[in-house]
Every structure is written in structure tokens, then in C-alpha cells.
C-alpha positions as CSV (number, residue, x, y, z in Angstrom):
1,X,0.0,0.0,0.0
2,X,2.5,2.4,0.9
3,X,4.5,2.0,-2.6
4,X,1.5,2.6,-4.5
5,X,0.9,5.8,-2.7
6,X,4.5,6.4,-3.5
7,X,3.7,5.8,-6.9
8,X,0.9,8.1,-7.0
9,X,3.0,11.0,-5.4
10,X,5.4,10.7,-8.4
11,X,2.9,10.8,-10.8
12,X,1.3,13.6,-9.3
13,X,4.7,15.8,-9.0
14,X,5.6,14.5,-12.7
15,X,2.3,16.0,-14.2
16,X,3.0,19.3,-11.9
17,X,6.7,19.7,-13.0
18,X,5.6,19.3,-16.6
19,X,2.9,21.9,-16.6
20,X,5.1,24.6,-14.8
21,X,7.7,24.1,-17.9
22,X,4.6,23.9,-20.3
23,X,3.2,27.7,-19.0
24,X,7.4,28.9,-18.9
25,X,7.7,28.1,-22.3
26,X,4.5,29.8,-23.7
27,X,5.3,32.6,-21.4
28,X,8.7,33.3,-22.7
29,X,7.8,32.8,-26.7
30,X,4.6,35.4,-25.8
31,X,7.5,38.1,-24.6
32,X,9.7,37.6,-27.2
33,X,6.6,38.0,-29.7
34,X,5.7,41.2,-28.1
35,X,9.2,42.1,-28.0
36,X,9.5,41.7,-32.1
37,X,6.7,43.8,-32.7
38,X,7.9,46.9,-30.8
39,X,10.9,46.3,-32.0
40,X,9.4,46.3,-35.5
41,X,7.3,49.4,-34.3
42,X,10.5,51.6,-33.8
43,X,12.3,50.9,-37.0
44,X,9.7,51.5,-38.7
45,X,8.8,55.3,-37.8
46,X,8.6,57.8,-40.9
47,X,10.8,60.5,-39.0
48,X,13.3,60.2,-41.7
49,X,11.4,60.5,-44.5
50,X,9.6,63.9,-43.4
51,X,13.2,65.3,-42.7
52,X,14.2,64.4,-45.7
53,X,10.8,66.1,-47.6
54,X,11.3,69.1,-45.7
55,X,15.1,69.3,-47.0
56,X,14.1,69.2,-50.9
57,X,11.1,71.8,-50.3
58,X,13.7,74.2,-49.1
59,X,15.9,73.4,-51.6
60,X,14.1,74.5,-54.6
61,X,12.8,77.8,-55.8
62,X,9.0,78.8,-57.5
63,X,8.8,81.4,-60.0
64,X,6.5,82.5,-62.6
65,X,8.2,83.4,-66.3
66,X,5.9,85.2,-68.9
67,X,6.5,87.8,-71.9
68,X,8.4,86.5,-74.8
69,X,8.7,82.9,-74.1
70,X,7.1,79.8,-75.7
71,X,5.0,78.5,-72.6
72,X,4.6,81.6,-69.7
73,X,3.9,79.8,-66.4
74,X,5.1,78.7,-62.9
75,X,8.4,76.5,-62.6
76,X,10.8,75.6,-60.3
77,X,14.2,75.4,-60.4
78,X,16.9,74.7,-57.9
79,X,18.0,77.2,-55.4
80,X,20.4,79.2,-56.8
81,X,19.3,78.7,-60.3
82,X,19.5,81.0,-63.0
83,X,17.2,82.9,-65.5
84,X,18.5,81.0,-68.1
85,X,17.1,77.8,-66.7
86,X,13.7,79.2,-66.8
87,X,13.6,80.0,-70.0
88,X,14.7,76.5,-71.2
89,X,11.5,75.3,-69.3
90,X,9.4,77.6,-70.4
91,X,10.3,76.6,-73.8
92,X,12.6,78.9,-75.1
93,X,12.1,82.8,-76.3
94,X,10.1,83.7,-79.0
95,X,11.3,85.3,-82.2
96,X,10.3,88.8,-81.1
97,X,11.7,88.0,-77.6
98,X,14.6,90.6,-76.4
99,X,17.2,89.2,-75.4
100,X,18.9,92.2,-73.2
101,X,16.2,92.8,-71.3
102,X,17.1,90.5,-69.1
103,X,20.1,89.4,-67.2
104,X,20.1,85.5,-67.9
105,X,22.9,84.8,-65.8
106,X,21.4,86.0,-62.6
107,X,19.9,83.8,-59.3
108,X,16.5,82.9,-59.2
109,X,14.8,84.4,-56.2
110,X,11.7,82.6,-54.8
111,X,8.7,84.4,-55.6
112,X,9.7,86.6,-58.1
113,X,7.8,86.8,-61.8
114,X,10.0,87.3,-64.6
115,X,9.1,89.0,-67.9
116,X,11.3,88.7,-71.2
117,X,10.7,91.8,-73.1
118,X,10.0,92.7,-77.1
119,X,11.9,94.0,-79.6
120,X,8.9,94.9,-81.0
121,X,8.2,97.5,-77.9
122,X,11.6,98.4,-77.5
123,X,11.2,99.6,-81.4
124,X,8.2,101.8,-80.4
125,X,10.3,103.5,-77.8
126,X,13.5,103.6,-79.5
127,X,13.0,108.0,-80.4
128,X,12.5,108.5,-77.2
129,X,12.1,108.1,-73.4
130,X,8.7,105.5,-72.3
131,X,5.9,106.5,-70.0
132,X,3.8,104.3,-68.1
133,X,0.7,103.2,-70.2
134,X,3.0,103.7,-73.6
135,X,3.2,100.2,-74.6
136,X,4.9,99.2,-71.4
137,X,5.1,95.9,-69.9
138,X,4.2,95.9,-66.4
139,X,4.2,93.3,-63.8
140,X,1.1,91.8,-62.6
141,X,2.1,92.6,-59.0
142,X,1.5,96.0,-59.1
143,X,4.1,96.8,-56.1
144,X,7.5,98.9,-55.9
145,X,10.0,98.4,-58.7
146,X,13.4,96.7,-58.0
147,X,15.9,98.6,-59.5
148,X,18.4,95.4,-58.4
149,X,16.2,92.6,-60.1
150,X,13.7,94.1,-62.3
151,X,14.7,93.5,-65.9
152,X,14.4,96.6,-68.6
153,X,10.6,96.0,-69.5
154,X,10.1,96.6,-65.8
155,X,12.4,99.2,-65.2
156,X,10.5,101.0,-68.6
157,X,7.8,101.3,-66.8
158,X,8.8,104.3,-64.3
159,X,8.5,107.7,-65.3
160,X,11.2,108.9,-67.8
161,X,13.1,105.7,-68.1
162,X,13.2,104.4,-71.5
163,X,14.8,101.9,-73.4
164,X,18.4,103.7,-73.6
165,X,18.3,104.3,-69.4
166,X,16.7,101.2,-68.0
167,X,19.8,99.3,-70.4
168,X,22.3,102.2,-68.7
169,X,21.0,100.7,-65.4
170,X,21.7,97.1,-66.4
171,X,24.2,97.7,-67.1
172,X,25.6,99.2,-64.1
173,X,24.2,96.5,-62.2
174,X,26.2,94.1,-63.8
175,X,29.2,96.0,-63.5
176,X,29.2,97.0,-59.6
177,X,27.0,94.9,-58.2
178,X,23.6,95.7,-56.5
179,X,22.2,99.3,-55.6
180,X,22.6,99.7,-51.9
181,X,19.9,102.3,-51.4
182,X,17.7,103.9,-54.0
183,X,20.0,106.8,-54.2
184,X,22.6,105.0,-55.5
185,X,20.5,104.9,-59.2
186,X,21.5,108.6,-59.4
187,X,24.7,107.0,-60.2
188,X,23.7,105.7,-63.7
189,X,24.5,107.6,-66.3
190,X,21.7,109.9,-67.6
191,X,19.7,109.4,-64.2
192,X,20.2,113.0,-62.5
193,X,18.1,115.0,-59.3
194,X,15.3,115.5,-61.6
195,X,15.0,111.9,-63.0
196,X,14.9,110.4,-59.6
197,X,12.6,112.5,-58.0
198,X,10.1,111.4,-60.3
199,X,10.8,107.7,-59.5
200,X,11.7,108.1,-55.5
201,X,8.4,106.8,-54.3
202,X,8.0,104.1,-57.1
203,X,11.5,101.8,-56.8
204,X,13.0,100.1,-53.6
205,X,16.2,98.1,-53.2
């Protein structure tokens, strides 16, 4: 009688032993599943990818191109891109595009609108000095005139400079450098105390 209990005992402590390792076992896999998946989780985050979006928004320029090109419109180029590359997306100039009215060299700035002039307006203006509303191309915007970016179309568009003084202030620009103040236009040949007070209020730096 007493080895059968024995017997019994062992059974009993067999069966317990095996279901301790049993729930061990199924208890450690679990963690280690749960474990993956976070692990999983965190490498998988898009933190990079934004950062890296937000990097090649920054890095590129809008600007809108119109007048004497093929297709006027909104592009973007690089930053630091020149005129030149707009043109080439906007398809080229047209035959009747002037090609001095702009500097095609200089940066892009974001923003700005661009407008290739005519030969055929220049033409009209060539025997003398162009007035606002004679055949002018003016910008869209409306605002101050840059005498540091504006190209000769726009720069035609201020009181008493034509076609012979907005090229004379090109010019200049492309020889020294930016006007530091709107004084400095006085500067340009042809463009004396008379000229500028006319244009004071209308031009900005």
C-alpha cells in the first residue's frame, strides 16, 4: 500500500513539473513575440522620411516666367538657379523676344515673376524716353519696382526711363554689383536729381 501511494506521489509531481515548464515556455515565446513587434514598431517610424521632404522643399525655388517665351507659367528650379534655366522650361524665347532685357545669368529668387521683353516694344520706344501706359510691360504685381532685379521692360515702366536708361541701369548693375539704397540709381548715367525724384516713391532696393 504504501508504494503505490509512492507511486501516486510521483505521478502527481511529474504532471506538476511538466505543466510549470509547459506555461514557462508559452510565457517566454509570448515576450519575445511582443518584444518583435515593438521592436518592429520603432524601426519603422517615418521621422526620416519627413526630414528628408522638408530638405528638398527648401531646396528649390517657385517662380513665374511670362512675356516673350514659348510656354509663360510657374516652374521651379533649384536654389540658386538662374534665368536662363527658366527660360529652357518655359520653352525657349520667342522670335520677337529681347534678349537684353534680361540678365540671364542672374539667381533665381523665390517668388519673383520674370518677364522677357520685345523687340517689338523696344522699337516703339527707341526715339525717345517710355511712360507708363505707352506700350509698357508691367508686372502683374502692381508693387514697388526693384531697380536690383527688375529687368528693362520693368524698369521702362517708371516715369522717364526708357529703353536707352533702363539698359544704362543694367548695365551698371552688372558691372558694380547691387544698388545699396535707392539713391545709388542717381549714379547711372543719364539718371540725375530731376529723373529720380520722379521715381523716389515708385522703386525700392
Amino acid at each position: 500500500m504504501k508504494t503505490k501511494h509512492i507511486k501516486l506521489l510521483v505521478i502527481i509531481a511529474s504532471v506538476v513539473i511538466a505543466g510549470i515548464f509547459a506555461f514557462k515556455k508559452s510565457t517566454d515565446s509570448g515576450d519575445a513575440g511582443e518584444l518583435t513587434i515593438a521592436s518592429g514598431t520603432e524601426t519603422a517610424g517615418p521621422g526620416s522620411g519627413e526630414t528628408e521632404e522638408s530638405v528638398t522643399d527648401l531646396s528649390e525655388y517657385t517662380a513665374y516666367i511670362c512675356g516673350e517665351v514659348k510656354t509663360p507659367g510657374v516652374y521651379r528650379v533649384n536654389a540658386g538657379g538662374r534665368i536662363s534655366e527658366l527660360v529652357e522650361k518655359a520653352g525657349g524665347v520667342t522670335e520677337d523676344a529681347d534678349m537684353t532685357s534680361v540678365n540671364l545669368a542672374r539667381e533665381v529668387t523665390d517668388g519673383e515673376q520674370i518677364i522677357i521683353g520685345s523687340l517689338k516694344s523696344g522699337a516703339a520706344s527707341a526715339g525717345g524716353e517710355q511712360t507708363p501706359g505707352a506700350g509698357a510691360v508691367v508686372s502683374a504685381e502692381g508693387s514697388l519696382v526693384n531697380i536690383n532685379t527688375a529687368d528693362k521692360a520693368r524698369l521702362m515702366t517708371l516715369p522717364g526711363i526708357g529703353e536707352v536708361r533702363a539698359e544704362a541701369i543694367i548695365s551698371y548693375r552688372n558691372e558694380n554689383g547691387s544698388f545699396k539704397t535707392k539713391e545709388d540709381i542717381k549714379k547711372v548715367s543719364g539718371i540725375k536729381e530731376g529723373s529720380f525724384e520722379k521715381i523716389r516713391d515708385l522703386i525700392t532696393v
